[in-house]
C-alpha positions as CSV (number, residue, x, y, z in Angstrom):
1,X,-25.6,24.0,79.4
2,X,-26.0,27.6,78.7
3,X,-29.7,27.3,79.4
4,X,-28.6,26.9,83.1
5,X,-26.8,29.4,83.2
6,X,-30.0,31.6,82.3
7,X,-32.3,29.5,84.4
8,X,-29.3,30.4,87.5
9,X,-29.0,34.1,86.5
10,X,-32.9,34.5,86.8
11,X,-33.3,33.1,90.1
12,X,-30.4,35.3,91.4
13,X,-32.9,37.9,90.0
14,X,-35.8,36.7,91.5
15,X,-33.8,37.0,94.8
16,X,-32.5,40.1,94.6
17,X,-35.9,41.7,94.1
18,X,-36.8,39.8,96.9
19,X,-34.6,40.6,99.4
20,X,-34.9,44.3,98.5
21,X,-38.3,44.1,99.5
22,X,-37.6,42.1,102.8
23,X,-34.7,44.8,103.5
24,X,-37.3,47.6,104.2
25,X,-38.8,45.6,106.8
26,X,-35.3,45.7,108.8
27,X,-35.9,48.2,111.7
28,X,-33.4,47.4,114.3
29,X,-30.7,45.3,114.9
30,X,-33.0,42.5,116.4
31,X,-34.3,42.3,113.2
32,X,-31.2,42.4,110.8
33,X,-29.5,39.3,113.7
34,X,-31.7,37.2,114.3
35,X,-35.0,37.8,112.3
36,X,-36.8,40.1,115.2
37,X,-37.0,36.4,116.9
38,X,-40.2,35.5,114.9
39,X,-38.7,32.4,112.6
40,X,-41.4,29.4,112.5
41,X,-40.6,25.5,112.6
42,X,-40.6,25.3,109.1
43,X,-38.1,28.1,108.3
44,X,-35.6,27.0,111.0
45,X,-35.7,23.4,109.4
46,X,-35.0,24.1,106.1
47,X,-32.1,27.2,107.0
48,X,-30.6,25.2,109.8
49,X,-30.4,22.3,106.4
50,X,-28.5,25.1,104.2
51,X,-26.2,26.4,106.9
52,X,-24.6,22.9,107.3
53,X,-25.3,21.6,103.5
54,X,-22.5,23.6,102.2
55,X,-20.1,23.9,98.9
56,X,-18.1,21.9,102.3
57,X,-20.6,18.7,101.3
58,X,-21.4,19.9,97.8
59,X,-17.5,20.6,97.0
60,X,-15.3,19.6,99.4
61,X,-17.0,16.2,100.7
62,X,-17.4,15.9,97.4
63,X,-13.8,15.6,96.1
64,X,-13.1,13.7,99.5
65,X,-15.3,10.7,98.3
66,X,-13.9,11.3,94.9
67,X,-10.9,10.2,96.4
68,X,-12.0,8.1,99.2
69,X,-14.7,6.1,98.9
70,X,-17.2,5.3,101.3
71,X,-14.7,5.9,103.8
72,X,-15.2,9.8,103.3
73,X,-18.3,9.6,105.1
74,X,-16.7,9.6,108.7
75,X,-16.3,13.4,107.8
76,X,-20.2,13.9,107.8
77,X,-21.0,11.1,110.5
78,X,-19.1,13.8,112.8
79,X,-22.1,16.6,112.3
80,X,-24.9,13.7,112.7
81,X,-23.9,13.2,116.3
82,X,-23.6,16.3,116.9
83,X,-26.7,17.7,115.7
84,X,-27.8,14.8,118.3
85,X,-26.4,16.4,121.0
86,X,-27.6,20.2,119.7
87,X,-30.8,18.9,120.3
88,X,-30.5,18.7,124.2
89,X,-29.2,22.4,124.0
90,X,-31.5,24.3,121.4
91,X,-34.5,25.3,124.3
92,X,-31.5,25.9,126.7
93,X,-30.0,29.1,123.9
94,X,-33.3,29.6,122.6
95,X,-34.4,30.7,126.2
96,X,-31.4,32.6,127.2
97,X,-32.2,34.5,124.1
98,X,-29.6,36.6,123.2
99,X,-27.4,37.4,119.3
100,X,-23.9,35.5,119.4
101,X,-21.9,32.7,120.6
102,X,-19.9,35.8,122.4
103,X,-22.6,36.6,124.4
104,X,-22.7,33.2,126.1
105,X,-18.7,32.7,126.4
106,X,-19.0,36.7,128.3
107,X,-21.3,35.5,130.5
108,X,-19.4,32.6,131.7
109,X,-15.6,33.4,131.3
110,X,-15.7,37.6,131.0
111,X,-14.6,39.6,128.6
112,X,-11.5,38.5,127.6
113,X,-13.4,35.0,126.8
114,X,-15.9,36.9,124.2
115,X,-13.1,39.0,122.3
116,X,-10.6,36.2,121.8
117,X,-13.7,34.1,120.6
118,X,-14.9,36.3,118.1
119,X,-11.5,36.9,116.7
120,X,-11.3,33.3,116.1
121,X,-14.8,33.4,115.4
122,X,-14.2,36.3,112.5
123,X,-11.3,34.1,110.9
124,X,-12.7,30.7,110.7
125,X,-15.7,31.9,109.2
126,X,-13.8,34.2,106.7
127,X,-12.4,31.3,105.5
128,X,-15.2,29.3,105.0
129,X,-16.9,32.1,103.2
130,X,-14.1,32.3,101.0
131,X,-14.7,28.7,99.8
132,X,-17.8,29.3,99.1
133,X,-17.2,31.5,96.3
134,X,-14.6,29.3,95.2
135,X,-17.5,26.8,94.6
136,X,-19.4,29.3,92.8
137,X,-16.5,29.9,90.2
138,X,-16.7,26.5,89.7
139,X,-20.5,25.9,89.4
140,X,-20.4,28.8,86.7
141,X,-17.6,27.6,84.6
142,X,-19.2,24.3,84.8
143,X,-23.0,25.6,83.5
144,X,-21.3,27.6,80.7
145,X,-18.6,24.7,79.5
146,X,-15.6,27.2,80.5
147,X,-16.8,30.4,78.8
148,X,-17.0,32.1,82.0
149,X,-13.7,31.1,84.1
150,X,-13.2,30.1,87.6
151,X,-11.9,33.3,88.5
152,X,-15.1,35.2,87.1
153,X,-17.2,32.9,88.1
154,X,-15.8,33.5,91.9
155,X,-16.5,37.4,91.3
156,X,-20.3,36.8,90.4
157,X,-20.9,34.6,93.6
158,X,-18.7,36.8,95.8
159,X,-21.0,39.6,94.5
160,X,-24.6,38.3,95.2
161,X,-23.1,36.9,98.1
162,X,-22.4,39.9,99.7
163,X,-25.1,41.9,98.4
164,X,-27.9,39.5,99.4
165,X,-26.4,39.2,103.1
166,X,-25.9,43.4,103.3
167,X,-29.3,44.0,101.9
168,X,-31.0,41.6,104.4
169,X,-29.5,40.5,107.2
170,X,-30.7,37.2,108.9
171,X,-34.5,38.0,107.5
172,X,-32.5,37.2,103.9
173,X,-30.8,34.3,105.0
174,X,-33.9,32.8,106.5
175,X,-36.1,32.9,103.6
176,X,-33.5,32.8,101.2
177,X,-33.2,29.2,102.8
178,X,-36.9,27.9,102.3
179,X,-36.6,27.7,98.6
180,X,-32.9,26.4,98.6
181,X,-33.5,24.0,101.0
182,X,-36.3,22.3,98.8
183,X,-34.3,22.3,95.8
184,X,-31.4,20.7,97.5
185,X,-33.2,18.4,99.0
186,X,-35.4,17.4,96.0
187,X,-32.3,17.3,93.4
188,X,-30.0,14.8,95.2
189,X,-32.5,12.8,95.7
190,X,-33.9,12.8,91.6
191,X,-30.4,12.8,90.7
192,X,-28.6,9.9,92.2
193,X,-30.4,7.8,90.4
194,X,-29.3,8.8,86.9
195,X,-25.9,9.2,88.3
196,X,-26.2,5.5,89.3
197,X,-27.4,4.8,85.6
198,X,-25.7,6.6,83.7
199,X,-22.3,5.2,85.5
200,X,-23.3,1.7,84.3
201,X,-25.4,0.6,87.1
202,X,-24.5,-0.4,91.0
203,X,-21.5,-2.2,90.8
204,X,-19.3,0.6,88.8
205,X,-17.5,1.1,91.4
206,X,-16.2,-2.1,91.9
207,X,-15.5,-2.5,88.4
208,X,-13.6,1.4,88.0
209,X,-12.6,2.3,91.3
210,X,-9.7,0.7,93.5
211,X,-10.1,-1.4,95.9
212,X,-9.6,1.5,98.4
213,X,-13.0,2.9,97.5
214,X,-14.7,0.3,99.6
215,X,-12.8,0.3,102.4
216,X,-13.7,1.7,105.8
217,X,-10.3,3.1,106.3
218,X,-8.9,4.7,102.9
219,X,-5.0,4.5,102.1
220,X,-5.9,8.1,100.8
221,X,-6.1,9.4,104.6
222,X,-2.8,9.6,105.3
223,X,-0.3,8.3,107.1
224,X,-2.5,5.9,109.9
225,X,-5.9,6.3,108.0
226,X,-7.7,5.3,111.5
227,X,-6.4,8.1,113.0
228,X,-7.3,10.4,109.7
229,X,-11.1,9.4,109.5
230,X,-11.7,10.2,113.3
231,X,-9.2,13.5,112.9
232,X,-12.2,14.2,110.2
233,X,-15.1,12.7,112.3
234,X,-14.1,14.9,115.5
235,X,-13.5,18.2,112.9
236,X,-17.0,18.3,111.8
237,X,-17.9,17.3,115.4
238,X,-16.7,19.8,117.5
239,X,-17.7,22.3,114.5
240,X,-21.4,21.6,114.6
241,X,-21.4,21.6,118.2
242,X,-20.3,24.9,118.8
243,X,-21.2,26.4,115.5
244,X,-22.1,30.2,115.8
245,X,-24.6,30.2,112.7
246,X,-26.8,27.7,114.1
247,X,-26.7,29.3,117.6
248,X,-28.1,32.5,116.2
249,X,-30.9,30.4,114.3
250,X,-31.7,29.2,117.6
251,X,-32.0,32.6,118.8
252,X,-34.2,33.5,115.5
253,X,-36.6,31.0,116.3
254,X,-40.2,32.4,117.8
255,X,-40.1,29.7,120.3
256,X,-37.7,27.3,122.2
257,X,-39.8,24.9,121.2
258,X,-39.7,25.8,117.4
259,X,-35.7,25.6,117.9
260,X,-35.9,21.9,119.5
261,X,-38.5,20.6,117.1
262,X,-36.5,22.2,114.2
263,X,-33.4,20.2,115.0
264,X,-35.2,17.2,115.5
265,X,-36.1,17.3,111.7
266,X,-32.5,18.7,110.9
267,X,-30.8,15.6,111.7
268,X,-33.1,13.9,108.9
269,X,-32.8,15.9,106.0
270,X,-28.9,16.5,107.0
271,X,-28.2,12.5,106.8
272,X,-30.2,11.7,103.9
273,X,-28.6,15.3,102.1
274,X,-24.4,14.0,102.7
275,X,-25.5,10.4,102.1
276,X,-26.7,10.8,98.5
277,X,-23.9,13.7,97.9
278,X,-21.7,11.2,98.6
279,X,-23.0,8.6,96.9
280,X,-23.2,10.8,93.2
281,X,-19.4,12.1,93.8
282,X,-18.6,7.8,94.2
283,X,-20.6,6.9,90.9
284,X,-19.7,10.3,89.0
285,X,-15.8,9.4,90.2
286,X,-16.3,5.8,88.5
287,X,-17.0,7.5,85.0
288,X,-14.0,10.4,85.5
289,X,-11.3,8.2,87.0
290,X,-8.7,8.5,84.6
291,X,-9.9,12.2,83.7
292,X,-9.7,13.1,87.9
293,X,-6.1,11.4,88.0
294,X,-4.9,13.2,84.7
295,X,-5.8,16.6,86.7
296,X,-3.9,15.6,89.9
297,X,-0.7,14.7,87.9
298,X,-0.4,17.9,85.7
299,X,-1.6,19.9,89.2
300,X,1.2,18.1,90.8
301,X,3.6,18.9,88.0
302,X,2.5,22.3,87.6
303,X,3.2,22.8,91.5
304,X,6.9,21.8,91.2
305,X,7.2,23.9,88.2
306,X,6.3,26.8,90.1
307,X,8.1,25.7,92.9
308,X,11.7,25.6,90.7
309,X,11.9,22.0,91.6
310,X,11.4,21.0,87.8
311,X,12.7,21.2,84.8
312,X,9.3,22.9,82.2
313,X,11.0,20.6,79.7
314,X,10.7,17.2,81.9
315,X,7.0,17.8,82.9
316,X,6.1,14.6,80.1
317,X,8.8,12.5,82.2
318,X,7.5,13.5,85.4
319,X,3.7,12.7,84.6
320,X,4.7,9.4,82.7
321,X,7.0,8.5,86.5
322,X,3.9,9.7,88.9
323,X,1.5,7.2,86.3
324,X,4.0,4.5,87.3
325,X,3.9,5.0,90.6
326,X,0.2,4.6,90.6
327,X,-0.1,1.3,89.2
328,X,1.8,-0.3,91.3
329,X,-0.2,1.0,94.6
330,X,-3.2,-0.2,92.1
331,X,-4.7,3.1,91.8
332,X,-5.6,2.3,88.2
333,X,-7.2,-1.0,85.9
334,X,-5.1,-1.9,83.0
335,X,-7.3,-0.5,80.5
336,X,-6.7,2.9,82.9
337,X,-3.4,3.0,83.0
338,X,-3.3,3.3,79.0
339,X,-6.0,5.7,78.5
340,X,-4.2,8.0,81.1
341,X,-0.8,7.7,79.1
342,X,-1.9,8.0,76.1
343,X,-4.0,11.6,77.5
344,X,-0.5,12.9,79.4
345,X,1.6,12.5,76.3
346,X,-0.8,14.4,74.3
347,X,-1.0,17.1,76.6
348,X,2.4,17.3,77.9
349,X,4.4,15.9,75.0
350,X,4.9,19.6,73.3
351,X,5.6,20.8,76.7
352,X,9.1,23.0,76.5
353,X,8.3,26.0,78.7
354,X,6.6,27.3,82.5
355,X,4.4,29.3,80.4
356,X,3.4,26.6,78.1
357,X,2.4,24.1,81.3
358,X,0.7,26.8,83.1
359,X,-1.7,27.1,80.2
360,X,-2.9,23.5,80.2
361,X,-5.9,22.8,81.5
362,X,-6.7,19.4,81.5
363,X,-8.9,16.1,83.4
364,X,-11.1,17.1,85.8
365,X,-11.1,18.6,88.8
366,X,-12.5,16.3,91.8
367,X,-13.8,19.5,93.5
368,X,-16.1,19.5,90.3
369,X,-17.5,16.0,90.4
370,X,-20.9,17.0,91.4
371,X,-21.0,19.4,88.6
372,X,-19.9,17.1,86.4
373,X,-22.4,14.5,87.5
374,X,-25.0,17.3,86.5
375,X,-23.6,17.5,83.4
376,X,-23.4,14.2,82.4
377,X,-26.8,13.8,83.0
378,X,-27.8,16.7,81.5
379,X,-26.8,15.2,78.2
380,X,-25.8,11.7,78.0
381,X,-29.5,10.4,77.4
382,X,-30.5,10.9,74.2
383,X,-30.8,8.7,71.6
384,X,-27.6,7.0,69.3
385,X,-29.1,9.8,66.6
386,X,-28.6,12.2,69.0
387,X,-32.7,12.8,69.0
388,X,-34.6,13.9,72.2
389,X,-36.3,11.2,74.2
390,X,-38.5,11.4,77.2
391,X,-35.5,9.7,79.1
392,X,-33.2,12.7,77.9
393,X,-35.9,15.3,79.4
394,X,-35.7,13.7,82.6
395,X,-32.3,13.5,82.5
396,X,-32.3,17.6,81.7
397,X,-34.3,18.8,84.7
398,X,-32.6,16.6,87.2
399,X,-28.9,17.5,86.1
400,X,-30.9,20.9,86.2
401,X,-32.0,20.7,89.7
402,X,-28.5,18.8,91.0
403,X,-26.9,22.0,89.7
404,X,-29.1,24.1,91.2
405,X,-29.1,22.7,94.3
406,X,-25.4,23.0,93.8
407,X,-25.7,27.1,93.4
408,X,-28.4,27.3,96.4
409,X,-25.7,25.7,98.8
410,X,-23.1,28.5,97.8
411,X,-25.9,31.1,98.2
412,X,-27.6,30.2,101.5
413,X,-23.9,29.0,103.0
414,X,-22.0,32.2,101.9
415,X,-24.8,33.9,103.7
416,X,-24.8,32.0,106.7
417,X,-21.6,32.5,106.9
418,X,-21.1,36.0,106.5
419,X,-23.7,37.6,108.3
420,X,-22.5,35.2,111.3
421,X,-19.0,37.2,111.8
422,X,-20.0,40.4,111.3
423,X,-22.4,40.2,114.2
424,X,-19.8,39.6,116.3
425,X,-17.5,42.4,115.2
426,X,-20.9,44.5,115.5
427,X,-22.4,42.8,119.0
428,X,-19.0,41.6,120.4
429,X,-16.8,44.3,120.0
430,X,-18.4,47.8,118.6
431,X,-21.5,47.7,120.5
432,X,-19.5,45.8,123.8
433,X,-16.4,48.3,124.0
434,X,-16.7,51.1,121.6
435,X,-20.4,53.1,121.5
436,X,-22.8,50.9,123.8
437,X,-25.4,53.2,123.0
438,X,-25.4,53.2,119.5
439,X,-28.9,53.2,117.5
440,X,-30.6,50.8,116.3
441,X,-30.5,52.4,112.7
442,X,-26.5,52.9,113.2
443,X,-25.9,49.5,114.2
444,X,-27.7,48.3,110.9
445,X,-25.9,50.9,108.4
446,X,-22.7,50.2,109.9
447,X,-23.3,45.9,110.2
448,X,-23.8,46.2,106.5
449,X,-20.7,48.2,105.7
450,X,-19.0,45.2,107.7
451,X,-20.8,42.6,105.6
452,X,-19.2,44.3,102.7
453,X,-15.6,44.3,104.4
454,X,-15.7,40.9,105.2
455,X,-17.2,39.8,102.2
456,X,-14.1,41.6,100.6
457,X,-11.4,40.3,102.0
458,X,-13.1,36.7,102.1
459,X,-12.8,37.1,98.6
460,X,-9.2,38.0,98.7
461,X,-8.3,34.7,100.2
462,X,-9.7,32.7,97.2
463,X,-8.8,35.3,94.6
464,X,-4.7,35.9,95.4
465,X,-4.2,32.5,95.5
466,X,-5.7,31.8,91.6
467,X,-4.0,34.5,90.7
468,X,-1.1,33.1,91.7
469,X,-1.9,29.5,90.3
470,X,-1.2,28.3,93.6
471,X,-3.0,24.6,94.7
472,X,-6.6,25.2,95.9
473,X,-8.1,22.8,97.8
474,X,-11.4,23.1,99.1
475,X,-10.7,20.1,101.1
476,X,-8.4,21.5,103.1
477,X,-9.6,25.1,103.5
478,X,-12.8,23.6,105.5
479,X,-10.8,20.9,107.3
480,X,-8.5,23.9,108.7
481,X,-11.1,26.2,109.2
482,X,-13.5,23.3,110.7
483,X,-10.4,22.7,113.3
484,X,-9.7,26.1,114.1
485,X,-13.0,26.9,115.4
486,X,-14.0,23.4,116.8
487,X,-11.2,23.5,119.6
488,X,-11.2,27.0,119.9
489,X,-14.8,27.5,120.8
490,X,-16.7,24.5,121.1
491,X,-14.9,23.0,124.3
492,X,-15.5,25.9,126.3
493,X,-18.7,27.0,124.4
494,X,-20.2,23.1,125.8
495,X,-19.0,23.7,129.3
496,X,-20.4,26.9,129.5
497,X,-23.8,25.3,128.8
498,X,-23.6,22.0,131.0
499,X,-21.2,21.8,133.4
500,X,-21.6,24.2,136.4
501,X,-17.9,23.9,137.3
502,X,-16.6,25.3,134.4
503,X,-14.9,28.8,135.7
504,X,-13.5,31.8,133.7
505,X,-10.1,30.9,134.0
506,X,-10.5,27.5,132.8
507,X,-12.8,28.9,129.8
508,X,-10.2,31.4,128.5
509,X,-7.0,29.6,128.9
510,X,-9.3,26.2,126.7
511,X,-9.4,29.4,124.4
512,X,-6.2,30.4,124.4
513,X,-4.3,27.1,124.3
514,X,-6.9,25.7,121.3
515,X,-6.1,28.5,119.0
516,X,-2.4,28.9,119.9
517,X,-2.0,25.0,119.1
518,X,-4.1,24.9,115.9
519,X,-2.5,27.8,114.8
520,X,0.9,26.3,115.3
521,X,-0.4,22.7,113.8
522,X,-2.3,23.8,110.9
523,X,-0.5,26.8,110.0
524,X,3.0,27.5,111.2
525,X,4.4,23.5,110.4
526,X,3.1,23.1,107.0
527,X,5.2,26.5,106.2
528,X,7.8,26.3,108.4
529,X,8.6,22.6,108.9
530,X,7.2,20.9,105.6
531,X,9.5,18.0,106.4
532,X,8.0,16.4,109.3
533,X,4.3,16.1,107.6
534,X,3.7,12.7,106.3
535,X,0.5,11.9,105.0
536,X,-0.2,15.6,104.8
537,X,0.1,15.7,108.9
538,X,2.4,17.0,111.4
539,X,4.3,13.3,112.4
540,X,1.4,11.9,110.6
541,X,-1.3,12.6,113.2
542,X,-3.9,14.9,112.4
543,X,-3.0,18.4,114.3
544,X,-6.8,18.3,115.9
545,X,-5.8,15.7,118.2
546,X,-3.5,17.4,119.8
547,X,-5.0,20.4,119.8
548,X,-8.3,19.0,121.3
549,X,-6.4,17.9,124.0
550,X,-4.8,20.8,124.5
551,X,-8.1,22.9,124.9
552,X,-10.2,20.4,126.8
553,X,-7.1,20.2,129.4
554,X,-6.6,23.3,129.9
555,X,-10.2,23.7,130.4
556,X,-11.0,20.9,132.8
557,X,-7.6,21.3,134.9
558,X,-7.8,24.9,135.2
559,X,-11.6,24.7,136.4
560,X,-10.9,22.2,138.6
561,X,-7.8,24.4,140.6
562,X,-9.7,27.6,140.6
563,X,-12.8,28.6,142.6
564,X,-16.1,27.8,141.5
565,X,-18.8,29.8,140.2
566,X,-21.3,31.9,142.4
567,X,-24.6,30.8,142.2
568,X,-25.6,34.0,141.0
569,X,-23.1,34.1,137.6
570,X,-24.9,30.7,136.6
571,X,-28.6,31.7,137.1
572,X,-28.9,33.1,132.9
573,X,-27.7,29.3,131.7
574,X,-28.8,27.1,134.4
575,X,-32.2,29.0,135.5
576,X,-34.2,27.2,138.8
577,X,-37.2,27.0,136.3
578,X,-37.7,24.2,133.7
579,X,-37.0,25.4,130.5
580,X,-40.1,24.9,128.6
């Protein structure tokens, strides 16, 4: 596998000298934002494609249908209609033409509206940055068998990361996306069918995986799984809908034309992208079952360890008890259930000490299964003699290409995602409230010294937490971050562009109330009332119900008892012209 790890190092090369070059084309801040407005059809295709196609479906959606099945796919099926409805919208911002989300919320609700939206702008996509560096620790370990660690591994990506967005601005992420967004596309769609193979053929998941695998509602949602896969379905909804990145790619675009066409196309390679991702993790998870459940029961006896709720020296008791407890919801086959006790008493059974469990690193991941798919792949089609066959070649380049397509969705999402903040702590706030006539050159330097802020503490959030060897879950850092924005922003964001009644009271107290309630459901009650989750929910109801509701409310009842809008506050957004 180290020859990937060459063949990843020299594209990161390739890119760098690249966007050194593109850097000394950056003039002004039009330029560093949103591209100097002059990105084609194809461009804004294939970067809208790696804004969304994340390490959040590469990583994330990937351990989800590890776990879940089938079923996981109401998590995509959320984006798909949205991008549907995006594409009723994308002449619309395209036409008003201007650099952030902020800009649109300002004109609508005031001031207030654009700072509390790019506060909560600033920490949902902090957090999603971080998990993209997460993924890159993990890509790395993978491509060098563990010689590099997940916690180096994190460093790297955070590094290029940062460096590529700082160097380049939304001219780097835009053409940094053409080539990624042909490799992802071309490797999922090469690589699923040695996955498929190499699993045993179609029906390995029916013959590996539980019953639950299949279902349209997975037991592993939670409490009421109904009410878990459309929590999921209405998180990536309300995300894509309102989702800064793609707003300023609509802005980037040379036409509004380019931006409709573009999403048209977007919806295409987005469906087919999830659809296969999810279909590897399924088929890769029906090969690694009994490795992925040894990892959950020594993370889950690590975690009570740590917590002083176990005894070091009953971890093998523990392990053996959880096993039980699996059978009999008929999480495992019979055959399973003995090749995972025989692996736990091997690796537990000398077990006395915290510092002895802390140091063993067994199964695999879920978070990884992609990876691991690559892998497998990779090198499980040669010969009985171990000799080279042509099958084995093909095998190479398209665990090759999954893995790179693995390493271009940290790139191009890491990007996406930090340049996307720091324009509103440049646009919203600095050049708003604090020096409105700053340069052009100023606002650069100093938008790429925020770059490098954010990209640093982004990297915080991922790296305290390994340090720590607390649980990491990509999983749920994009499910929080994905419900922190989408009830914060999106409601009002939506009204502000179709519905004339919408007023700036009603916009900033939908704000308001979203983020106060998703704060309070995803944040303060896990911590402070851990006793009332069930199913890994408040009450077992997924906090972005409540939280919708909360924000829509308050945006539609407000509106409705305050006066509406003069004409003239609605002409920017709902022009008497036809947009073109």
């Amino acid at each position: 596998m180290l020859i990937y790890l060459y063949i990843i190092f020299a594209y990161l090369l390739v890119l760098t000298a690249f966007n050194f070059y593109r850097s000394k084309k950056i003039k002004s801040q039009e330029d560093f934002m949103v591209a100097g407005r002059s990105l084609s059809m194809k461009v804004m295709v294939f970067t809208l494609i790696c804004t969304w196609i994340g390490s959040g479906t590469f990583i994330a959606g990937a351990e989800y249908a590890a776990h879940a099945g089938w079923s996981s796919l109401w998590m995509p099926a959320g984006a798909w209609f949205g991008i549907v409805v995006i594409y009723f919208l994308a002449a619309k911002v395209r036409t008003f033409g201007q650099y952030t989300v902020g800009d649109i919320l300002e004109n609508r609700y005031g001031k207030v509206a654009r700072v509390v939206g790019a506060i909560m702008i600033i920490i949902a996509f902090t957090t999603i940055v971080s998990y993209q560096f997460r993924a890159g620790g993990l890509i790395l370990n993978i491509a060098t068998g563990g010689a590099i660690s997940v916690a180096t591994g994190q460093a790297i990506a955070a590094t290029f990361v940062i460096l590529f967005t700082a160097l380049g601005g939304m001219v780097a992420v835009a053409h940094t996306d053409l080539p990624n967004g042909i490799i992802i596309l071309l490797a999922c769609c090469i690589a699923l069918p040695f996955v498929m193979l190499f699993s045993g053929g179609a029906d390995a998941v029916v013959q590996n995986l539980p019953a639950t695998h299949t279902a349209v509602f997975s037991e592993d949602f939670g409490q009421y799984p109904a009410l878990k896969a459309g929590g999921y379905f209405l998180a990536t909804l309300l995300l894509l809908m309102g989702i800064q990145s793609m707003y300023q790619k609509f802005y980037s675009a040379k036409t509004p034309k380019d931006a409709k066409q573009a999403v048209g196309l977007w919806i295409v390679g987005t469906i087919v992208v999830e659809v296969v991702v999810v279909a590897i993790a399924i088929y890769a998870a029906s090969i690694h079952w009994v490795d992925i459940k040894e990892f959950e029961v020594v993370e889950k006896v690590k975690q009570e360890v740590i917590a002083e709720k176990l005894d070091p020296a009953m971890s093998l008791d523990r392990a053996n008890s959880m096993v039980s407890v699996m059978q009999a919801k008929g999480a495992l086959k019979t055959d399973q259930i003995s090749n995972l006790l025989a692996k736990i008493n091997a690796d537990l059974g000398s077990v006395k000490t915290k510092a002895e469990l802390l140091n063993v690193n067994v199964g695999l991941d879920p978070a990884a299964i992609v990876l691991k798919a690559a892998e497998d792949i990779s090198s499980g089609f040669k010969s009985p003699g171990g000799k080279t066959t042509l099958m084995s070649i093909i095998g190479l380049i398209a665990g090759g290409l999954l893995l790179a397509a693995a390493c271009a969705v940290v790139l191009s999402t890491g990007m996406n995602y930090l340049l996307s903040p720091t324009t509103n702590v440049m646009r919203d706030i600095y050049q708003r409230f604090i020096s409105p006539d700053a340069s052009q050159s100023r606002m650069v330097a100093l938008q790429k010294v925020v770059v490098t802020i954010i990209g640093v503490f982004a990297f915080l959030l991922i790296f305290i937490p390994t340090v720590k060897g607390s649980k990491i879950s990509v999983l749920r850092y994009a499910y929080v971050a994905y419900t922190m924005y989408g009830v914060t922003i999106t409601p009002a964001l939506i009204a502000a562009l179709t519905w004339k009644r919408a007023t700036k009271a009603g916009g900033v107290a939908s704000i308001i109330a979203g983020a106060s309630v998703a704060i309070f459901m995803e944040l303060v009650i896990p911590h402070l009332f851990p006793s009332i989750l069930k199913g890994g929910d408040p009450w077992g109801i997924p906090g972005i119900y409540i939280s919708f509701i909360a924000s829509i409310g308050c945006l539609i009842i407000v509106s409705l008892m305050t006066s509406p809008p003069e004409p003239e506050e609605l002409e920017k957004l709902f022009p008497t012209e036809k947009i073109a």
